[in-house]
KOLMARPA-831957 format. One line per 5 residues: number of its first residue (from 0); for each residue x, y, z of N, C-alpha, C. Coordinates in Angstrom, 2 decimals. Each point is the difference from the previous one (the first is absolute). Last residue first. Layout:
NUM> X/Y/Z/X/Y/Z/X/Y/Z | ...
***
This chain:
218> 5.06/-9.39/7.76/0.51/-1.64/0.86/-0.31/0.43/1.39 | -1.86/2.17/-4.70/0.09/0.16/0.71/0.18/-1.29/0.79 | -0.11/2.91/-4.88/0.57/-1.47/0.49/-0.32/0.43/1.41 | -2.22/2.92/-3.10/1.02/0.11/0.81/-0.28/-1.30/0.89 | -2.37/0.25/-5.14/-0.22/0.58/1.33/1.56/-0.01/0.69
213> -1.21/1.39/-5.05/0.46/-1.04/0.64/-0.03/0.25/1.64 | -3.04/1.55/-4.32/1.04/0.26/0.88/0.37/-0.92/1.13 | -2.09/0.27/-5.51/-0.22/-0.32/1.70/1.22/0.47/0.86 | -1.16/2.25/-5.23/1.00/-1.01/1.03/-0.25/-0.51/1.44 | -3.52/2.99/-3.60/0.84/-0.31/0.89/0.98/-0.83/0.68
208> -1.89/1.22/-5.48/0.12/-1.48/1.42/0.80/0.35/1.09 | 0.07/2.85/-4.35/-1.74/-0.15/0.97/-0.11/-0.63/0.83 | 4.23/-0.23/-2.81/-0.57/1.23/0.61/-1.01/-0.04/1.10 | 0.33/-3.38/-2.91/0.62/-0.31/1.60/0.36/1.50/0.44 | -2.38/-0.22/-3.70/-0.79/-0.50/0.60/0.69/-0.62/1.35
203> 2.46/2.16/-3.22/-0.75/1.08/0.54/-1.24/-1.10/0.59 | 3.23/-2.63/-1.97/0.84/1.12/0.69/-1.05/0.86/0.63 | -1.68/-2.84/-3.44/0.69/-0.27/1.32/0.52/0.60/0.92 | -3.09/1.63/-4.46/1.19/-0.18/0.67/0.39/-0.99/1.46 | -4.92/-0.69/-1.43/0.75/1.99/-0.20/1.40/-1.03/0.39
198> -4.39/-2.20/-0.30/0.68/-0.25/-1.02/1.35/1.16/-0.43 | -3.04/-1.11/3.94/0.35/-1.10/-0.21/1.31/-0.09/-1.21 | -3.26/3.68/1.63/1.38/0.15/0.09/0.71/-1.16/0.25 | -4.05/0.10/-1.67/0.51/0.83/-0.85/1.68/0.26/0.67 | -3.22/-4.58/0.23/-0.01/1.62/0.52/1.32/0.26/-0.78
193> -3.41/-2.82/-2.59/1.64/0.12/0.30/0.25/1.17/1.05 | -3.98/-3.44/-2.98/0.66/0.97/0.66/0.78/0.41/0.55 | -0.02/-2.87/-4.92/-0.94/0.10/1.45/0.57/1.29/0.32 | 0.05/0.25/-4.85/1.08/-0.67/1.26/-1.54/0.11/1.30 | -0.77/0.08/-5.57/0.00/0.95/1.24/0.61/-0.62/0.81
188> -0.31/-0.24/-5.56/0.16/-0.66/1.35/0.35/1.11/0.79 | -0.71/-1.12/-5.99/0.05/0.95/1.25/0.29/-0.74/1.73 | 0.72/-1.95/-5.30/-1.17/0.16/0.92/1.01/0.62/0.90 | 2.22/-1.12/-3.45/-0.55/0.50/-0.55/-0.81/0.67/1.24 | 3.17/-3.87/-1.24/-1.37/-0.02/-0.44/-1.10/1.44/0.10
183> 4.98/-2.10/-1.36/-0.30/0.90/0.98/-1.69/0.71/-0.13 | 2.85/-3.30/-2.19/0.38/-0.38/1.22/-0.19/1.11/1.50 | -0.45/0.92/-5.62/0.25/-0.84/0.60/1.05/0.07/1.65 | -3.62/3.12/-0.71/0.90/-0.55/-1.26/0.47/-1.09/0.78 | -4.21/4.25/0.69/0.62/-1.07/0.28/1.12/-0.55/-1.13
178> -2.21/4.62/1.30/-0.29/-0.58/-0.50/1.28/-1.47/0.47 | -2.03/2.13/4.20/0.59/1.04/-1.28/-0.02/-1.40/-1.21 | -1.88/1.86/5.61/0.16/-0.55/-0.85/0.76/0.13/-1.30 | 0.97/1.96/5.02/-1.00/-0.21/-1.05/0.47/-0.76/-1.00 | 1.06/-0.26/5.44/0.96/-0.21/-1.36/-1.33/0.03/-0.93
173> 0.18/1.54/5.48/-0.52/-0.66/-1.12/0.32/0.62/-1.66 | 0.43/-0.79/5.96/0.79/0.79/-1.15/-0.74/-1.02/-1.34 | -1.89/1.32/5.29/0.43/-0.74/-0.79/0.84/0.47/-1.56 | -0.15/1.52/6.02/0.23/0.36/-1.23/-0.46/-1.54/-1.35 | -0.97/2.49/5.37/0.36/-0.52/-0.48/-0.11/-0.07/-1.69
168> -0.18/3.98/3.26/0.87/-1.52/0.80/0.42/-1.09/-0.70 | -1.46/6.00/-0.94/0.02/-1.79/-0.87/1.21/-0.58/0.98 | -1.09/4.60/0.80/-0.89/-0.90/0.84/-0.02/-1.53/-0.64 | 3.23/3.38/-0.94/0.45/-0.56/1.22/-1.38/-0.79/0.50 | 0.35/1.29/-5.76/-0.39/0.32/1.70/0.75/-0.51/1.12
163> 2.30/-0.12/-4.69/-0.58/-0.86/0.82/-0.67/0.71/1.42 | 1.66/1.64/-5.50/0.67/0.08/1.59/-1.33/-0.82/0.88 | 0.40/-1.12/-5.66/0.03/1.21/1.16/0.55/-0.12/1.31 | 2.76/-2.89/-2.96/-1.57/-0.08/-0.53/0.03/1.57/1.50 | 4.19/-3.48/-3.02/-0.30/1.13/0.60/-2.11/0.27/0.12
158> 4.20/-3.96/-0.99/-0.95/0.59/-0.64/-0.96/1.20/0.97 | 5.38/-3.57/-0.86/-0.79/1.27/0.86/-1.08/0.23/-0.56 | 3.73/-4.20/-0.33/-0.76/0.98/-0.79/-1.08/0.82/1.23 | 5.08/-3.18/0.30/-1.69/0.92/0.74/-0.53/0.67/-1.07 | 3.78/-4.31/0.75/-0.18/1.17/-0.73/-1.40/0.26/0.51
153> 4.15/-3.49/1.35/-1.30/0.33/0.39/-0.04/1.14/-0.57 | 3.23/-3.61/-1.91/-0.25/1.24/0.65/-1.56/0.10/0.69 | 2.59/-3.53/-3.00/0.39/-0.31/1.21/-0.41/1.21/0.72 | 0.44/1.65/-4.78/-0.28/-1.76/0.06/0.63/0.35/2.30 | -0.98/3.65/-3.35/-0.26/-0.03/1.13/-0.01/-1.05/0.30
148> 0.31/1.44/-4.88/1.18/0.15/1.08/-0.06/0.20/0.93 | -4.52/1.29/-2.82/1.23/-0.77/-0.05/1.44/0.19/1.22 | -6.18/0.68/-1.82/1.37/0.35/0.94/1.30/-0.79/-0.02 | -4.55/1.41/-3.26/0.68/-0.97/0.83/0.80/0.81/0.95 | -5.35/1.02/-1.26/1.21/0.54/-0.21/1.36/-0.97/0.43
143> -6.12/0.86/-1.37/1.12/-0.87/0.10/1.42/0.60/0.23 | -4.57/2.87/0.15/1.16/-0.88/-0.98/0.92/-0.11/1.18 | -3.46/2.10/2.51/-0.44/-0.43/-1.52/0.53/-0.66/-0.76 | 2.23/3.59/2.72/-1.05/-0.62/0.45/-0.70/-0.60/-0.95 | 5.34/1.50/0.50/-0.91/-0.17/-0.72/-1.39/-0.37/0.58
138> 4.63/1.73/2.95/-0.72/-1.13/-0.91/-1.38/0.47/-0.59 | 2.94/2.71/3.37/1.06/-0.25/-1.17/-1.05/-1.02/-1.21 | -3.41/0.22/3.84/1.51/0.41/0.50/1.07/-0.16/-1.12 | -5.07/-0.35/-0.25/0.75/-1.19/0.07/1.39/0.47/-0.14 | -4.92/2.61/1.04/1.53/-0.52/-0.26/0.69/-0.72/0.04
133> -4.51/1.07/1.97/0.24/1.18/-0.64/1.11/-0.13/-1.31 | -3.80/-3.18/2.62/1.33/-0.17/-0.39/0.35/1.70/-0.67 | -4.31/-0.38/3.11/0.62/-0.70/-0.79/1.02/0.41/-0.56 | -3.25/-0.64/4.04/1.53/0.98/0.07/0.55/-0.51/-1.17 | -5.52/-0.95/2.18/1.43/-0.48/-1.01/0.65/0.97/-0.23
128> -3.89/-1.72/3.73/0.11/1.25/-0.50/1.64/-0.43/-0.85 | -2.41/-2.76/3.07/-0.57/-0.41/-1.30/0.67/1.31/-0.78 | -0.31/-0.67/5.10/-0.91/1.08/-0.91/-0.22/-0.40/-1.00 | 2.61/-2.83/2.81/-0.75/0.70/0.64/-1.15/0.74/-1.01 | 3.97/-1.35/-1.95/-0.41/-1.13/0.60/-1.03/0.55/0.47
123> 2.33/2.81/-3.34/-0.05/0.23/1.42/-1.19/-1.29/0.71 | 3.79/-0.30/-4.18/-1.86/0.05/0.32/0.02/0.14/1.35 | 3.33/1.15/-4.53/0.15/-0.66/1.42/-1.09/0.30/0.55 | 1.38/-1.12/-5.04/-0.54/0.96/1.10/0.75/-0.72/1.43 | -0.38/0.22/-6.40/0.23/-0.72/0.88/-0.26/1.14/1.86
118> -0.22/1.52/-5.12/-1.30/-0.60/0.99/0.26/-0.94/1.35 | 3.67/0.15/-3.83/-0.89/0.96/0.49/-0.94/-0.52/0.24 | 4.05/-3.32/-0.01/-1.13/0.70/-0.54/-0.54/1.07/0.23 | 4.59/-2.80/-0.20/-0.81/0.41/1.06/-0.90/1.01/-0.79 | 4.49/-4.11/-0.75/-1.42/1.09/-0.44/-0.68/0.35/0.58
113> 5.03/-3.38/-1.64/-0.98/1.02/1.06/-1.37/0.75/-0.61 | 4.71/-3.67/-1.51/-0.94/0.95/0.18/-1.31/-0.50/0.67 | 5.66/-1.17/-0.32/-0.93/-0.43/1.00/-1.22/1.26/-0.90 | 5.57/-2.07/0.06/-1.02/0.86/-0.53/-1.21/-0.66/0.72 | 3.92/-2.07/0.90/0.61/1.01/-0.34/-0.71/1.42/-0.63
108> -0.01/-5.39/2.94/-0.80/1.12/-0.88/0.79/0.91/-0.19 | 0.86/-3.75/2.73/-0.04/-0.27/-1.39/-0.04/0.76/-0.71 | -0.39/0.81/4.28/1.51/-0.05/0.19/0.09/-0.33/-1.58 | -4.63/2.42/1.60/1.16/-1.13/0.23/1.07/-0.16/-0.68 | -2.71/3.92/2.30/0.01/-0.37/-1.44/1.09/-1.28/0.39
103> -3.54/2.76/3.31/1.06/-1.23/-0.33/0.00/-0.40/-1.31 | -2.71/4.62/1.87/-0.37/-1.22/-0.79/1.33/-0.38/0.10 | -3.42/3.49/1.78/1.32/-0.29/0.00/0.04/-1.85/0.09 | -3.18/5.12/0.14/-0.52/-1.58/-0.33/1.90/-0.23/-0.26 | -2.90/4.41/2.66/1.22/-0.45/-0.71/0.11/-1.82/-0.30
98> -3.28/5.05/0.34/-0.02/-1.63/0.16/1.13/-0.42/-0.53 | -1.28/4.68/1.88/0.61/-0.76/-0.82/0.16/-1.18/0.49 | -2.80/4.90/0.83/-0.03/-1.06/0.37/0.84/-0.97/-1.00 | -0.46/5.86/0.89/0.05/-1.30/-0.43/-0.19/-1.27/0.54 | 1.00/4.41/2.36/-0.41/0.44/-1.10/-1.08/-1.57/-1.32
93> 2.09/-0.51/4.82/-1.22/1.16/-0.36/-0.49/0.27/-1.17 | 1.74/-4.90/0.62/0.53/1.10/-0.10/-0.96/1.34/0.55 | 0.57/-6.26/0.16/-0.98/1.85/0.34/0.58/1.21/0.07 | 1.16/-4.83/-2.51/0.94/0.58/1.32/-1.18/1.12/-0.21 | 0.32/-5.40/-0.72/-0.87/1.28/0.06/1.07/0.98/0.40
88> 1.07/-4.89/-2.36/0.16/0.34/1.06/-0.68/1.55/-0.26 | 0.82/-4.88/-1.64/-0.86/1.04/0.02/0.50/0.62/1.09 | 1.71/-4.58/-3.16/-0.30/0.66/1.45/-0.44/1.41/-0.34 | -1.14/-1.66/-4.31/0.68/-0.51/1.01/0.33/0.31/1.37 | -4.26/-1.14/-2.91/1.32/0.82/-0.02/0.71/-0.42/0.58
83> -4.19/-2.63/-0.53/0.48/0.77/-1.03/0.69/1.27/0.05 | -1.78/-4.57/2.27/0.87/1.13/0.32/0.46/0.43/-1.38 | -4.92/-3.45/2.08/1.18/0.38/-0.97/0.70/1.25/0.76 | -3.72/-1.41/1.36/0.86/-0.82/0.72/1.29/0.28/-0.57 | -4.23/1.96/-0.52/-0.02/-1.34/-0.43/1.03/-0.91/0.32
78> -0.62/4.75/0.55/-1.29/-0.24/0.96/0.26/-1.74/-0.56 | 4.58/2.14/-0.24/-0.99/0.28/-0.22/-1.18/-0.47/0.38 | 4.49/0.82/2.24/-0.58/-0.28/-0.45/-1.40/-0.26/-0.57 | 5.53/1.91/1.29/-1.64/0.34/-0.02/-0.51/-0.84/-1.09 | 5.15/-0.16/2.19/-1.05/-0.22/-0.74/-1.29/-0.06/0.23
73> 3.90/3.73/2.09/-0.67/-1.53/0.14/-0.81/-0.48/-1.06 | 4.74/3.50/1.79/-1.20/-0.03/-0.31/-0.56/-1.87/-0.20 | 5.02/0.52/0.05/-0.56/1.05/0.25/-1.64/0.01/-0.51 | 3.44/-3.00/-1.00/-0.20/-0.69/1.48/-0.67/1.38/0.16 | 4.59/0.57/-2.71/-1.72/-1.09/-0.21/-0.43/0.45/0.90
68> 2.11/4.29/-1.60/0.68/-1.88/0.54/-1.47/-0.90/0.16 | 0.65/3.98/-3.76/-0.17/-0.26/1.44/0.34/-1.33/0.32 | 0.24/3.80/-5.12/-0.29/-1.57/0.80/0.11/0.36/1.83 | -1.47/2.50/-4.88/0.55/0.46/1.00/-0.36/-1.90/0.64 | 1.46/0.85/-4.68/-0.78/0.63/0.31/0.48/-0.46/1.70
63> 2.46/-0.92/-4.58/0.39/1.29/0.99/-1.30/0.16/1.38 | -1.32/-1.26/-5.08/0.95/-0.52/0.71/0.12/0.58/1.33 | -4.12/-0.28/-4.71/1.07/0.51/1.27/1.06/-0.86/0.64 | -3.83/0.35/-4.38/0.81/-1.12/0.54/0.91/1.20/1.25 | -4.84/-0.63/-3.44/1.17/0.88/0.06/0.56/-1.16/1.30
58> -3.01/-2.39/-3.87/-0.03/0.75/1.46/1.38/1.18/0.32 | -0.81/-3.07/-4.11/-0.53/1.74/-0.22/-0.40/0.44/1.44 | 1.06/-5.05/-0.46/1.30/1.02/-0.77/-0.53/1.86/0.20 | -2.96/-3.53/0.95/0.56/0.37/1.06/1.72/1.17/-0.61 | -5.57/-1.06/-1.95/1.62/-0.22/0.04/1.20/0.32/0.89
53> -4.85/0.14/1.15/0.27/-1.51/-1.05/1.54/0.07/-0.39 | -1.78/3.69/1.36/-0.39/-0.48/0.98/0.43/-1.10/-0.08 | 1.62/4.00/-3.11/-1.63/-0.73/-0.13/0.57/-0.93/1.24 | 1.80/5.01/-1.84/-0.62/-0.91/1.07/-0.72/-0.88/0.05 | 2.12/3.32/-3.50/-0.97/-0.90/-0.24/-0.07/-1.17/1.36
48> 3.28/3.34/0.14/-1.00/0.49/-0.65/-1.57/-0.32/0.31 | 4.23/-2.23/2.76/-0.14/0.03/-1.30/-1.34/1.19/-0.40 | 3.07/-0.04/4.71/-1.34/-0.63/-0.77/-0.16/0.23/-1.45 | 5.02/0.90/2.24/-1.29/0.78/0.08/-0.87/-1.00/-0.62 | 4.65/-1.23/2.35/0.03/0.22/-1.36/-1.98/0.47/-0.08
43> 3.05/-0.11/3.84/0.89/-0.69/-1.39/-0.60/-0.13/-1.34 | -0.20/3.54/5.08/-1.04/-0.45/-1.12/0.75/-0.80/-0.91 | 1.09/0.71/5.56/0.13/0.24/-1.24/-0.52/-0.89/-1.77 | -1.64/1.87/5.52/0.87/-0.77/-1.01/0.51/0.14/-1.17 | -0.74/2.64/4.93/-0.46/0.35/-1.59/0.43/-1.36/-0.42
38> -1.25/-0.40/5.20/1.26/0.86/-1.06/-0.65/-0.68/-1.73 | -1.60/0.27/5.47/-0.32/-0.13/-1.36/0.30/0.16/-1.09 | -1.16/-0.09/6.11/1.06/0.19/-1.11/-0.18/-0.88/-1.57 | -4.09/1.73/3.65/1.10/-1.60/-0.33/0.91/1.25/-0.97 | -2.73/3.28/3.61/0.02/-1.06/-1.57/1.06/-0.83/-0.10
33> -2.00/0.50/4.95/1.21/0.92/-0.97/-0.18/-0.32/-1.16 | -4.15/-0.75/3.46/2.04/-0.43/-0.14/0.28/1.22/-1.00 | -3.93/0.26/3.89/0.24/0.42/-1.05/1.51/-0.81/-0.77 | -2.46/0.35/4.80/-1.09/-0.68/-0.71/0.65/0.11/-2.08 | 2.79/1.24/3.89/-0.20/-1.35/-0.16/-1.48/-0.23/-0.53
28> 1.17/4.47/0.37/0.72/-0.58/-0.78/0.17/-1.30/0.12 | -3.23/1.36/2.88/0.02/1.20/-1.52/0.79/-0.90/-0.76 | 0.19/-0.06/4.53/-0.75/-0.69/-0.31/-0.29/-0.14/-1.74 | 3.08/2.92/2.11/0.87/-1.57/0.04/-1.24/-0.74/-0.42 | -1.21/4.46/0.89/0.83/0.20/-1.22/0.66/-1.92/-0.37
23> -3.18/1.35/3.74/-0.39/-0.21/-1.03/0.52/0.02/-1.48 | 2.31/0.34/4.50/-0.82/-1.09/-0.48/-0.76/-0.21/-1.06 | 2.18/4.03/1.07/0.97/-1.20/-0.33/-0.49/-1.37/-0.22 | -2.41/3.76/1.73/-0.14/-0.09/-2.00/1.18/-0.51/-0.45 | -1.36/-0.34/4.73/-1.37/-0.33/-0.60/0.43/0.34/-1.85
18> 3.02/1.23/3.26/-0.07/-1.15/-0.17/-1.09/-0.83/-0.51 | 0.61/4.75/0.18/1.09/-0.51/-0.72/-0.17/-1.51/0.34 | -3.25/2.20/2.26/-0.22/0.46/-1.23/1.30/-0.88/-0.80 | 0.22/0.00/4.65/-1.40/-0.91/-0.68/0.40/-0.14/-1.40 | 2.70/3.33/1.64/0.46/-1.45/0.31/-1.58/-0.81/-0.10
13> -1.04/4.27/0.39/1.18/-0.16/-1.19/0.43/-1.17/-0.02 | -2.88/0.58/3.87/-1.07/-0.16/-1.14/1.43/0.08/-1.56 | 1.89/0.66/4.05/-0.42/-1.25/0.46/-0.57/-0.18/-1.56 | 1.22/4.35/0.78/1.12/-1.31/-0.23/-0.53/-1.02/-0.35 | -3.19/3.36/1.90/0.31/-0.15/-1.42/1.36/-0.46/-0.67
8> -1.16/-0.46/4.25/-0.88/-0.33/-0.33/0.15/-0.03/-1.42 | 2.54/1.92/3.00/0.73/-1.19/-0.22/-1.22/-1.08/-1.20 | -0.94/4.67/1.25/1.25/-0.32/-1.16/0.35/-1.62/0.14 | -3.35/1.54/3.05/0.16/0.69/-1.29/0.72/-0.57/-1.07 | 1.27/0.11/4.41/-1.00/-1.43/-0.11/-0.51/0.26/-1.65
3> 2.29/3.40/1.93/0.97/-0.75/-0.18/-0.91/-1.76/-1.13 | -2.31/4.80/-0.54/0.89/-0.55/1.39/0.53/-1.27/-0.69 | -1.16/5.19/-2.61/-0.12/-1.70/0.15/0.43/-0.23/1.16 | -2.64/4.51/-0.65/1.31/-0.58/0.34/-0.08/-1.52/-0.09
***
């Protein structure tokens, strides 16, 4: 026969249980964002055949691509002092990891090319261990490509790489090497170190920031 004490017992231990996997469900999803939004652009005109590096005419050319408001993510910099992207921003997916680089096209400009290499990474600071580039999101990896009709815009290119342990804290990002042209020499570069959730969304890092609580005025 159960007794009373019994049962309240096994209440008591259910209510543990549900709040022990509410907690761990809220812990869970603030270690995780959401994929960046990323819309298809549109292609104006496809890479020439004969791709040569040197001619810029035979780069393929897009429009349409995905923009954001300024002022989002940070410039990373390299072990030399240099910034070779643009604001950055991480987002830790389960499935994935996407580096989002977002670039101020000025008010003069009306075109602008781009490039992101294979072999490129993200370096588990700590371990040395590399998450390399899977994708360069709608984009080419390797060739040159322009972009047009974004004068005065903030535009995002996306490059996609594996899914990020929860045990990587901190992160360097490193740009491989490739052949050189003019005004673009070519050499590789690693970013200092960067905690990792230095570089996640805003929004979900004030997720994570308890709000102080305000004490009770007392006269």
């Amino acid at each position: 026969m159960i007794t009373k004490e019994y049962k309240y017992l096994l209440i008591l231990a259910a209510l543990v249980m549900l709040i022990g996997c509410h907690t761990a469900k809220s812990a869970l999803s603030s270690d995780y964002d959401e994929r960046p939004e990323n819309k298809q652009p549109v292609l104006e005109r496809p890479a020439w055949p004969n791709y040569d590096l040197h001619n810029d005419r035979s780069f393929a050319a897009f429009s349409h691509v995905q923009t954001v408001p300024k002022g989002e993510g940070i410039y990373v910099q390299n072990e030399d002092g240099s910034i070779g992207h643009g604001r950055t921003t991480l987002y830790r997916c389960k499935d994935a990891t996407y580096l989002c680089f977002d670039w101020d096209v000025p008010n003069d400009q009306d075109w602008w090319f781009f490039r992101e290499n294979s072999g490129s990474a993200i370096i588990d600071a700590d371990t040395g261990d590399r998450y390399v580039v899977q994708s360069h999101i709608h984009f080419p990896l390797d060739q040159c490509f322009w972009i047009y009709g974004h004068k005065n815009e903030t535009i995002r290119l996306i490059c996609k790489y594996p899914p990020l342990p929860l045990s990587v804290k901190r992160v360097q990002i490193y740009s491989a090497s490739s052949e050189a042209r003019q005004w673009m020499s070519g050499d590789g570069s690693v970013s200092k170190a960067y905690d990792l959730d230095d570089l996640r969304p805003k929004a979900k890092k004030q997720d994570k920031e308890q709000p102080k609580k305000q004490g009770r005025i007392i006269r």
